[in-house]
C-alpha positions in Angstrom: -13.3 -25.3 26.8 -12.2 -28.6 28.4 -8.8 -29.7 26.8 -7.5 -31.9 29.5 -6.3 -35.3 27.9 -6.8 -33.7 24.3 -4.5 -34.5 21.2 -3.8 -30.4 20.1 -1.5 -30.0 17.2 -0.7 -26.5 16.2 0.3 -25.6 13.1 3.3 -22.8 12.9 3.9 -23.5 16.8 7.0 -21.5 16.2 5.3 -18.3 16.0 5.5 -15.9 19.0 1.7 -15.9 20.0 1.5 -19.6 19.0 4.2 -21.0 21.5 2.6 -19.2 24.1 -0.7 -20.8 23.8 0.9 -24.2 23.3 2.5 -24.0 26.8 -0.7 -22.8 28.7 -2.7 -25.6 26.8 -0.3 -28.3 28.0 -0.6 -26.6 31.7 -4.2 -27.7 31.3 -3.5 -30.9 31.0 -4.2 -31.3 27.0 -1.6 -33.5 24.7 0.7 -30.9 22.9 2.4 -31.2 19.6 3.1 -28.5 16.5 5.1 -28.2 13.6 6.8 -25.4 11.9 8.7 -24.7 8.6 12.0 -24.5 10.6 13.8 -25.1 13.7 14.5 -22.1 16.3 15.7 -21.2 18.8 11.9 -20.9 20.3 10.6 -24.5 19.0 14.2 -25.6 21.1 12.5 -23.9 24.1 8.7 -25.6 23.5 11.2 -28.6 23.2 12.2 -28.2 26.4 9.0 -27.7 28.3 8.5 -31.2 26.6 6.0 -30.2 23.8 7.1 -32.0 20.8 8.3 -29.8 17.7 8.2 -31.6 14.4 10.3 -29.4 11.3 8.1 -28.9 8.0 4.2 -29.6 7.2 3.2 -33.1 6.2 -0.8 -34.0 7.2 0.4 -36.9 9.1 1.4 -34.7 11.8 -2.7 -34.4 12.4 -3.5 -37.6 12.1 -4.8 -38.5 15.9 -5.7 -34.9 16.9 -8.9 -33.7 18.2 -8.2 -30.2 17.5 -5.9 -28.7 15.2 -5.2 -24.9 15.8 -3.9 -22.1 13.3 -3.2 -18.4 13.1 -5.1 -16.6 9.7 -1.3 -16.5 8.4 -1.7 -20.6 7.8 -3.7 -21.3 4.1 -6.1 -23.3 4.1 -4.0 -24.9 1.0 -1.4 -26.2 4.1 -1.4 -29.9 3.6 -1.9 -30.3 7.2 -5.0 -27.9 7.5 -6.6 -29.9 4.6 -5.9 -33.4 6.7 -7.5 -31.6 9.6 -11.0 -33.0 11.7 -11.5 -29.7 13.4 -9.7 -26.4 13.2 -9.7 -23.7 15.2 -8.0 -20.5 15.2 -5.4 -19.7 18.2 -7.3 -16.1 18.9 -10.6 -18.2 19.9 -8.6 -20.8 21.8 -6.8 -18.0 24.0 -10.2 -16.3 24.4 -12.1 -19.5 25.6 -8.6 -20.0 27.8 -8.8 -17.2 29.8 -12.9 -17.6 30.9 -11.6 -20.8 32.7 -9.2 -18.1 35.0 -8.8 -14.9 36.6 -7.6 -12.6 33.1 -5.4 -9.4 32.7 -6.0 -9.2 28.9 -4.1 -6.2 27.8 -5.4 -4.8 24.6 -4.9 -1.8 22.0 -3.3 -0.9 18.9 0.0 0.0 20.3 1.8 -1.1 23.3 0.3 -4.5 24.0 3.9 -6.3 24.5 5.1 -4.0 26.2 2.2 -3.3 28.6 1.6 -6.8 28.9 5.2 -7.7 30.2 5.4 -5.2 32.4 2.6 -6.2 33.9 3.2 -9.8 34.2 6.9 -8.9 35.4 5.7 -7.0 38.1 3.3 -9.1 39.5 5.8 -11.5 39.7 8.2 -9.0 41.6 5.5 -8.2 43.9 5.6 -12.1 44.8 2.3 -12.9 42.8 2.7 -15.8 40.5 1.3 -14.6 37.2 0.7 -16.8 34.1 1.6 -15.2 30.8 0.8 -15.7 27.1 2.5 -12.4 25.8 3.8 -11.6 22.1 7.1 -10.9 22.8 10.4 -12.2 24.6 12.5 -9.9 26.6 15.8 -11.4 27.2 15.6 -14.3 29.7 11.6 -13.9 30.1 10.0 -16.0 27.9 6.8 -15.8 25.7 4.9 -17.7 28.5 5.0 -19.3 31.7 2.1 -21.2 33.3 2.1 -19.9 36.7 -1.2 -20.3 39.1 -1.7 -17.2 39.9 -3.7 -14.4 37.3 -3.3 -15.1 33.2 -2.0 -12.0 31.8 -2.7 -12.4 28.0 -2.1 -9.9 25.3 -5.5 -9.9 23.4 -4.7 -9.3 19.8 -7.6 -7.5 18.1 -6.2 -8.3 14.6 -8.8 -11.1 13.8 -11.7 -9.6 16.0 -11.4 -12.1 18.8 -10.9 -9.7 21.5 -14.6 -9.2 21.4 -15.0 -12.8 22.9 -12.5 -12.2 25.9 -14.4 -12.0 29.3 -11.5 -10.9 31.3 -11.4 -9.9 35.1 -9.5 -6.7 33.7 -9.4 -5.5 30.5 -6.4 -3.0 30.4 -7.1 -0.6 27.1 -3.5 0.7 26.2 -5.3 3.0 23.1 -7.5 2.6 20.3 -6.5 3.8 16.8 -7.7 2.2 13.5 -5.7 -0.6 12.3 -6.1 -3.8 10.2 -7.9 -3.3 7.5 -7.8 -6.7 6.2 -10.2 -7.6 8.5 -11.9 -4.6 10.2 -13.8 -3.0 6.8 -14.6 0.1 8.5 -13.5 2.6 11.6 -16.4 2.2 13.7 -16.0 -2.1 12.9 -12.5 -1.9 14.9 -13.9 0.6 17.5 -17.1 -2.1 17.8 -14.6 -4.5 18.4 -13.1 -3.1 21.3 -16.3 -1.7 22.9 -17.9 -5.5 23.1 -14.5 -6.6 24.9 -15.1 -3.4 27.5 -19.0 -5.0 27.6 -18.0 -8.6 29.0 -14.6 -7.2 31.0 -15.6 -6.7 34.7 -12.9 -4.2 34.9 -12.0 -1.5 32.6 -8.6 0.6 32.7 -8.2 2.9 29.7 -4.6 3.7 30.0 -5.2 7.2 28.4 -6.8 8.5 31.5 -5.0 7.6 33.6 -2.7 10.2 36.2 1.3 10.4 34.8 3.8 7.9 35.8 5.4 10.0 38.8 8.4 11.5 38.5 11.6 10.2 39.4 15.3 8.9 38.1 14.3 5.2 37.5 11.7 6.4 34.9 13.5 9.6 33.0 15.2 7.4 30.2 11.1 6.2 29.2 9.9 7.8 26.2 6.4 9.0 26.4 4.6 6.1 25.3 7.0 3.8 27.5 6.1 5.7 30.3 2.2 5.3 29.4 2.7 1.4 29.2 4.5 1.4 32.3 1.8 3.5 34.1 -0.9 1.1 33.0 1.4 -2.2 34.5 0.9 0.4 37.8 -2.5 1.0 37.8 -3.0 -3.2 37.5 -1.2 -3.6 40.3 -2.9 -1.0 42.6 -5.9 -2.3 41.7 -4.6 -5.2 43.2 -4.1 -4.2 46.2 -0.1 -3.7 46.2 1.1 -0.6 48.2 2.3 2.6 46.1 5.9 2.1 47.5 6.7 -1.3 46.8 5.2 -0.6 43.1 7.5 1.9 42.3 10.2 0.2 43.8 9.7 -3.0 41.6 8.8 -0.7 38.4 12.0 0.9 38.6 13.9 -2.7 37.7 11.4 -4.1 35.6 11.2 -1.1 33.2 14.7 -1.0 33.0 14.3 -3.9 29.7 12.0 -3.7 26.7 10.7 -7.0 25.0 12.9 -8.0 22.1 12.6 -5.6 18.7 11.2 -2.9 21.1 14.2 -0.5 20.0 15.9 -3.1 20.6 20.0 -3.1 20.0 21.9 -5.0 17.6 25.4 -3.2 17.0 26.6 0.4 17.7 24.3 2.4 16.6 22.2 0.3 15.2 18.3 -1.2 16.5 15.6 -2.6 15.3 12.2 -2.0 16.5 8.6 -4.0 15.5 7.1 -0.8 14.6 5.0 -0.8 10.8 2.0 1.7 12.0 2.7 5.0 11.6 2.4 6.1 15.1 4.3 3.6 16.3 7.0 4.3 13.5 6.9 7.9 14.9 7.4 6.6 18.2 10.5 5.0 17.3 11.9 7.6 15.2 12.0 9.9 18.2 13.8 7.3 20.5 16.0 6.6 17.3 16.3 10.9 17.4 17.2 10.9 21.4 20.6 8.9 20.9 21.9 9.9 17.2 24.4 12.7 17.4 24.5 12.0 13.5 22.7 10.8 10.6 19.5 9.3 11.7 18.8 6.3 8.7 15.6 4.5 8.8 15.2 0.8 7.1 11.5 0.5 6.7 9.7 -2.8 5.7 5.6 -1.8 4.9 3.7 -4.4 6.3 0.6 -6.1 4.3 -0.7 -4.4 1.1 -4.2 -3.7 3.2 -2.3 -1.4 5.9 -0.5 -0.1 3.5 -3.3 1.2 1.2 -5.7 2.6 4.1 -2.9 4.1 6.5 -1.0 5.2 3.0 -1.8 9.3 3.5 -0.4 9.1 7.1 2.9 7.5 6.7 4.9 9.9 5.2 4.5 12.6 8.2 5.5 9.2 10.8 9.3 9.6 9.0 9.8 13.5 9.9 12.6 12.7 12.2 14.8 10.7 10.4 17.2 11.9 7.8 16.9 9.4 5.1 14.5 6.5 4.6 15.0 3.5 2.8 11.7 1.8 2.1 11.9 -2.1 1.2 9.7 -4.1 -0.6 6.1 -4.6 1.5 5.7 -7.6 3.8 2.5 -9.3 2.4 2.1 -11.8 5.1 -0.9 -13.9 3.6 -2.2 -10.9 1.4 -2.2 -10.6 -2.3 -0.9 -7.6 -3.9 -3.3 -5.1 -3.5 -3.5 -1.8 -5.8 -2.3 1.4 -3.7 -0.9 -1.3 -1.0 3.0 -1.3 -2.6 6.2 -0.5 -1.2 6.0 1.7 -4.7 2.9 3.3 -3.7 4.6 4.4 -0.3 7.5 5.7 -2.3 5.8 7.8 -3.9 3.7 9.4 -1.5 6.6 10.1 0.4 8.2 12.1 -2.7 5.4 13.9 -3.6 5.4 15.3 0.2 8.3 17.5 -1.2 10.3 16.9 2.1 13.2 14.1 3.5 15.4 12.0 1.4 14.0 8.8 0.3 15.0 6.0 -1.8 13.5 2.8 -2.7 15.2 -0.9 -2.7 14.7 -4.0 -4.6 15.3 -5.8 -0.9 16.1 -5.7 2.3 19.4 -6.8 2.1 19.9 -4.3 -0.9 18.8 -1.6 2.1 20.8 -2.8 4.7 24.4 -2.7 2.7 23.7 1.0 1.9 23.4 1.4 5.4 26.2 -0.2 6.7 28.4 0.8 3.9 27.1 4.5 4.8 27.2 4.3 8.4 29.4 6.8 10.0 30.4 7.8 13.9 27.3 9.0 15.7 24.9 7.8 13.1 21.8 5.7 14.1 20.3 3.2 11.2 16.8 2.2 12.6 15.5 -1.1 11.2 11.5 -1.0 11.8 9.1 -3.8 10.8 7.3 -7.1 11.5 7.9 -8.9 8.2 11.2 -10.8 7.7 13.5 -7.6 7.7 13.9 -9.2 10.9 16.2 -12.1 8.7 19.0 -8.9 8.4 19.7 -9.7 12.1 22.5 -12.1 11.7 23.8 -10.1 8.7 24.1 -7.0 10.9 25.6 -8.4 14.0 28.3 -10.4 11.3 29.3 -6.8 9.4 29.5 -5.3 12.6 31.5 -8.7 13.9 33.8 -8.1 11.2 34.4 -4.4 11.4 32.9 -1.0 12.6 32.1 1.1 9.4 33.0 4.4 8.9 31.5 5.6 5.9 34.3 8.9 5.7 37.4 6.2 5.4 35.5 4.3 1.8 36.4 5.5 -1.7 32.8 5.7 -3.5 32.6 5.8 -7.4 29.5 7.7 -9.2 27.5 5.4 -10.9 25.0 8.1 -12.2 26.8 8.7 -15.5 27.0 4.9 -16.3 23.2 4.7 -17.3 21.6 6.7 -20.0 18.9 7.5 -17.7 22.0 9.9 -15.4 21.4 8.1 -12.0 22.5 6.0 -9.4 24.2 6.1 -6.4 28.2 4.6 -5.5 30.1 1.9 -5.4 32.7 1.0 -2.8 34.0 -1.8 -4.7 34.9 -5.2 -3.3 31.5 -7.1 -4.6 30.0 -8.6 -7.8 31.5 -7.2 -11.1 29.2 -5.7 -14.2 30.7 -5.0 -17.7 28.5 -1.5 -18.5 28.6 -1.4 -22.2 27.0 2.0 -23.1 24.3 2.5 -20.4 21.2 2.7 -23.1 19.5 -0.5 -21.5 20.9 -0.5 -18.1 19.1 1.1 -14.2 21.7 1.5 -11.0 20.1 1.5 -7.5 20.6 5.0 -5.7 22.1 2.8 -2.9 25.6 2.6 -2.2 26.8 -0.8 -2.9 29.7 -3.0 -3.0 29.1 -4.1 -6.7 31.5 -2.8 -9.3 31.0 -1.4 -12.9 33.5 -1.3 -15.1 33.6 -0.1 -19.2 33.6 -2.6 -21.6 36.3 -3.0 -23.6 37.7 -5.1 -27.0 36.0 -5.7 -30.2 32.7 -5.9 -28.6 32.6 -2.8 -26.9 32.6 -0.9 -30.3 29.3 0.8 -31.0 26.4 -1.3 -32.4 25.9 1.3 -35.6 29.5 0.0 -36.8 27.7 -2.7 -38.1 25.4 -0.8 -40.1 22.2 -3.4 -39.4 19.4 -1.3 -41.1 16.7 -2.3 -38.8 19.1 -1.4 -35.5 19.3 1.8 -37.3 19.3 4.7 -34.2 19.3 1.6 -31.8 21.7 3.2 -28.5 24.6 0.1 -27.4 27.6 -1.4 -27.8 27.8 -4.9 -30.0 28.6 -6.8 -26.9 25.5 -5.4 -25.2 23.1 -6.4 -28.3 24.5 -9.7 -28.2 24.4 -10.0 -24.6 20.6 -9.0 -24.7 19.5 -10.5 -27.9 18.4 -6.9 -28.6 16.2 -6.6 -32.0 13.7 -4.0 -33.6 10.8 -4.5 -36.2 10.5 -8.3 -35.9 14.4 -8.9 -36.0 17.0 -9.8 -33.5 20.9 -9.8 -33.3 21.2 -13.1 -32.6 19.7 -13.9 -36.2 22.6 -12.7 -37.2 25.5 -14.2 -34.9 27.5 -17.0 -35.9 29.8 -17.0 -32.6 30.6 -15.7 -29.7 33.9 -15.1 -27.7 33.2 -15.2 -23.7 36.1 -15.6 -21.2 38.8 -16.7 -23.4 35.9 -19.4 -25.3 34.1 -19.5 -28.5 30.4 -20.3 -28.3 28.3 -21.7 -31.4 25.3 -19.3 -31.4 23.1 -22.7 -30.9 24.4 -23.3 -27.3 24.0 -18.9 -27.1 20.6 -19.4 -25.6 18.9 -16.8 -27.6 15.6 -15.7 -27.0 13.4 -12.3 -26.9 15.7 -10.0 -25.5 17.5 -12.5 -23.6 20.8 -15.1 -24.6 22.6 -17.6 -21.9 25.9 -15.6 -21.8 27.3 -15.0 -18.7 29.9 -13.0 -18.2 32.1 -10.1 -20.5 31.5 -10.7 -24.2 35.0 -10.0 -25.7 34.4 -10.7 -29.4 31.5 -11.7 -32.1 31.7 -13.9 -35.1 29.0 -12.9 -37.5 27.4 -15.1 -40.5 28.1 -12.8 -43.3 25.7 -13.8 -45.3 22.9 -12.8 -42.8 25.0 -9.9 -41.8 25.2 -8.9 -45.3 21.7 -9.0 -45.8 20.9 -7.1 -42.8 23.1 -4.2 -44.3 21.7 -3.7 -47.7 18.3 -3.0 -46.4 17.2 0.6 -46.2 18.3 1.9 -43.1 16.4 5.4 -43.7 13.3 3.5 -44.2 13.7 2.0 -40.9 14.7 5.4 -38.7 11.6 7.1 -40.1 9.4 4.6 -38.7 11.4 4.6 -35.4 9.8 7.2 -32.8 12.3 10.2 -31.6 13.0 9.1 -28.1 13.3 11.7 -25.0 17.0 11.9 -23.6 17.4 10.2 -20.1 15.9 7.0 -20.9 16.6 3.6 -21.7 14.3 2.9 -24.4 11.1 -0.1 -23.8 10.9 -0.8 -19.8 9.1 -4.0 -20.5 9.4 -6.8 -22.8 6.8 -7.7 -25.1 4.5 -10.8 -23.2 3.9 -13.4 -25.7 0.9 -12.6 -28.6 0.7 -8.7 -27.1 2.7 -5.6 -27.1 3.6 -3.8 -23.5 3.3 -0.4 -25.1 -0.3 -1.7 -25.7 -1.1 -2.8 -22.4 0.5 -0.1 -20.7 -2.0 2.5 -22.7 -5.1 0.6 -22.0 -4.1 1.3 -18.0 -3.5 5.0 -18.6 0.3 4.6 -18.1 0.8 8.2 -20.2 1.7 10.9 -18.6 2.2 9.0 -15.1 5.1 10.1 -13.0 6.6 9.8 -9.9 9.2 12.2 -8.4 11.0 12.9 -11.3 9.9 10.1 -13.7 7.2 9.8 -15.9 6.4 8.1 -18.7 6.3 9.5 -22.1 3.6 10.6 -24.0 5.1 9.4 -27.5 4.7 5.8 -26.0 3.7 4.1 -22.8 6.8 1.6 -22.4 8.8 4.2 -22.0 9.9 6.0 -18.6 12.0 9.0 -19.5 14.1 11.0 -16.3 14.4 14.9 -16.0 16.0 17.1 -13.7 15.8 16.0 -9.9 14.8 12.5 -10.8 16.7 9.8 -9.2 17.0 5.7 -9.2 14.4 5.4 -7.2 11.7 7.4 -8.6 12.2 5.4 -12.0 12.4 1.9 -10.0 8.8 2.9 -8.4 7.5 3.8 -11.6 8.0 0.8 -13.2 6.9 -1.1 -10.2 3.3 1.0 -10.3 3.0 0.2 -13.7 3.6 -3.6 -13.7 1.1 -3.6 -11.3 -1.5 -2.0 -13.1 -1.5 -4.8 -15.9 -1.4 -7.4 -13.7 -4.5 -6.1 -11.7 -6.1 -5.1 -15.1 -4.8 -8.2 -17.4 -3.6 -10.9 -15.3 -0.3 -10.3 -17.1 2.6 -9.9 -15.3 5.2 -7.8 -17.3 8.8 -8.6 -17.6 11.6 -5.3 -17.3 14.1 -5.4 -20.4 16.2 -2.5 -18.7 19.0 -4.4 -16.9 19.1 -4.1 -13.6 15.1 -3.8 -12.7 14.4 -6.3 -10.6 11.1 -5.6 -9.9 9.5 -9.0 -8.4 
């Protein structure tokens, strides 16, 4: 591939592997340019090594260019990849790269980054001047460096490109079944690897190879550091380099792991790039090496595909932490994919039997648990390679601001606020919720800063004061019915409601915002105005009529999870997908009707928050239909 005096723009030239190709295509003499959504710190750096960073997408940026190049993560909907003459894909660029020079290509399903710098820092030790395109910074070594000595490349499997690489050495760091989105099969992902060994004129498979030897520099290497280490060894022997000055340069260059390689953010806290189980269990155990006391793990699933296929072998990855908090899955430029959730997880994990899991509505949600948890000696272990990486600058401010010691916080129970008896505790000091009687309302397990406090006034008097025949047996407190617009049988409250009284003002019901199980208050309803003739009316119906229709309801639940979509019922929808008699953990939904999740003993927040996610899921997959919670507090998207 001859790129010298080229126009090459790259789309997302931001991105870890993209930045690195950018720099060895401008080493070649080709005309560099990218974009990407935001400014970093690593478009500053392509900055400096005088390739041109534009901020945001706009198909301008490829008018000129003989080649445009993107990752599978860009759409082709990207106004710039629809403006584009010729595309090509950065794996196939890096592959055709590295036939033009002597190549290291590192490859496997764990350990690339790591192996790969080693490598690359070593050579340079040993006064070789090595090229890189690797994955991964490690403090002051950057992603790439266009040196005129060997190209060590990390050869990313993940779109089957590695089969095109042709390298002078093909180190194998392991091979265990991975990406699913493109790899349909076992044996597809194992064929991939076996046509890269084919065109390498040099194989090492790491596996085989002797142990790193003993000694002092290498004792604080856990066992798969130690592997990747050993393989940067065995490249340089092969080399030619003499045992003795190896060793000697290993010692130093080992003694740093790329960035998000257990890598430390405040006391006792690190994040790691980890999202395949063995890797997850990898991390776990350094995580379990320096945690004299509670071991927390923050865990972001990445892609619905992974998560699907490798779903039976993730629980047994956690074994060594003492509580996981799973976060919403990373889809990366996936679709949701039945079996693939962060729900789906959940609930494998429960019905193991063993650990202490919860579930979060987001990673931020996750993260203030864990800080407002954390206690001397504890370890909280953030693992993933979706944006739970954005928590960084949340962390390093908390821990900026003060060191927590969970022992020193008064926590309120929040279980006993919800009819459905769960929820974990509030510290106080963050965003303030009126709880009227609980009967519509969800509370995370997590602890959080957020604070719930009883209604109290007029509106805080229970609904069945106000003797409304068809609200007959209807759980909640006046301010709450308002509040929710909350109805039964083809009636709502706000029908009725001439007024309301929020903060000190009156509000005409027209500017009230009403609408199915929804109004435009914000904030404590202190009073209600009612037009007595409607009221009236609603009264003198036959309330008995109206409780005999109405179904006897199971205690510890909040009535209808969902909200009726517009021209169909939820209860309806929710049967056709065989919603009866699901549960997870200790929630399941009711056989007397489908939109209903009931708790018993042992359930908890999170079992009821991934059953509700499960069965959203299962009418959109089967209807198209995405289901709206009525229960407060659900957030489900």
């Amino acid at each position: 591939m001859n790129v010298a005096g080229r126009r090459i723009h790259l789309i997302g030239i931001g991105g870890v592997g993209m930045a690195g190709l950018a720099v060895l295509l401008k080493d070649l003499g080709a005309r560099v340019d990218g974009c990407d959504k935001y400014e970093t710190p690593r478009t500053r750096w392509l900055a400096r090594q005088g390739i041109p960073v534009a901020t945001g997408h706009d198909p301008r940026h490829v008018v000129g260019a003989d080649y445009v190049v993107v990752t599978p993560a860009v759409h082709p909907d990207n106004p710039e990849f629809r403006a584009a003459r010729r595309i090509l894909y950065r794996g196939q660029v890096l592959a055709a790269l590295s036939a033009r020079r002597e190549t290291i290509a590192v490859c496997g399903s764990h350990g690339k980054t790591t192996t790969a710098t080693f490598t690359a820092k070593l050579l340079r030790a040993l006064g070789e001047d090595p090229a890189w395109a690797i994955g991964g910074e490690t403090g002051a070594f950057p992603v790439a460096h266009a040196g005129k000595g060997p190209l060590v490349v990390e050869a990313d499997e993940s779109d089957g490109t590695l089969a095109q690489y042709a390298a002078a050495t093909l180190v194998v760091t392991n091979c265990e079944y991975d990406h699913p989105d493109h790899f349909k099969t076992r044996a597809d992902y194992r064929a991939c690897f076996d046509a890269a060994r084919a065109r390498a004129k040099g194989v090492i498979e790491v596996p085989t190879l002797s142990p790193l030897p003993d000694a002092p520099a290498f004792a604080a290497l856990a066992p798969h550091n130690r592997l990747n280490a050993r393989a940067a060894m065995e490249v340089a022997l092969r080399r030619g380099h003499a045992p003795e000055r190896i060793l000697a340069a290993l010692a130093e260059v080992v003694r740093e792991l790329p960035d998000r390689r257990f890598q430390p953010l405040a006391p006792g806290v690190y994040t790691d790039y980890a999202h395949h189980p063995t890797e997850m269990a990898c991390a776990i155990g350094m995580a379990r090496r320096v945690c004299a006391g509670r071991l927390r793990v923050l865990f972001q699933p990445h892609r619905y595909s992974r998560t699907k296929v490798l779903l039976k072998d993730f629980p047994a990855a956690f074994d060594g932490a003492d509580e996981v908090v799973i976060c919403p899955t990373y889809a990366a430029f996936e679709d949701p994919v039945p079996g693939g959730d962060s729900a789906d997880l959940y609930a494998e994990c429960r019905a193991r039997g063993t650990g202490t899991f919860y579930l979060a509505r987001s990673c931020a949600e996750a993260w203030e648990h864990a800080y407002l948890e954390h206690r001397p000696g504890d370890v909280a272990l953030v693992l993933g390679a979706g944006d739970i990486i954005g928590l960084v600058p949340r962390i390093q401010a908390d821990f900026g601001r003060s060191s927590p010691d969970g022992r020193t916080r008064t926590r309120m129970p929040l279980r006993n606020l919800s009819f459905f008896r769960t929820g974990g505790f509030s510290v106080g000091g963050g965003a303030r919720h009126i709880v009227g009687m609980g009967s519509n309302l969800w509370i995370s397990d997590l602890t959080t800063r957020d604070t719930y406090e009883k209604a109290t006034g007029p509106a805080a008097r229970p609904g069945a004061t106000l003797r409304i025949a068809w609200m007959a047996g209807v759980p909640g407190t006046i301010g709450g019915w308002v509040k929710m617009n909350a109805g039964a049988f083809g009636h709502s409250v706000g029908e009725l409601v001439r007024r309301v009284k929020v903060g000190g003002q009156w509000i005409p019901a027209s500017a009230c915002g009403f609408g199915y199980r929804t109004s435009a208050l914000d904030g404590e309803i202190e009073d209600v105005e009612w037009n007595a003739a409607a009221l009236a009316a609603a009264q003198s119906e036959n309330a008995a009529g109206y409780l005999a229709r109405r179904k006897k309801f199971p205690p510890r639940c909040c009535g209808s999870v969902f909200k009726n979509p517009p021209g169909d019922f939820a209860g309806r929808l929710l049967e056709a997908v065989g919603a009866k008699g699901l549960r997870v953990g200790g929630a399941y939904v009711w056989e007397g009707h489908a939109n209903v999740i009931a708790a018993e003993e042992g359930a908890n927040s999170s079992d009821i928050l991934a059953l509700a996610r499960l069965l959203r899921l299962r009418v959109k997959e089967r209807f198209g239909i995405e289901l709206e919670p009525e229960i407060q507090g659900l957030a489900l998207a």
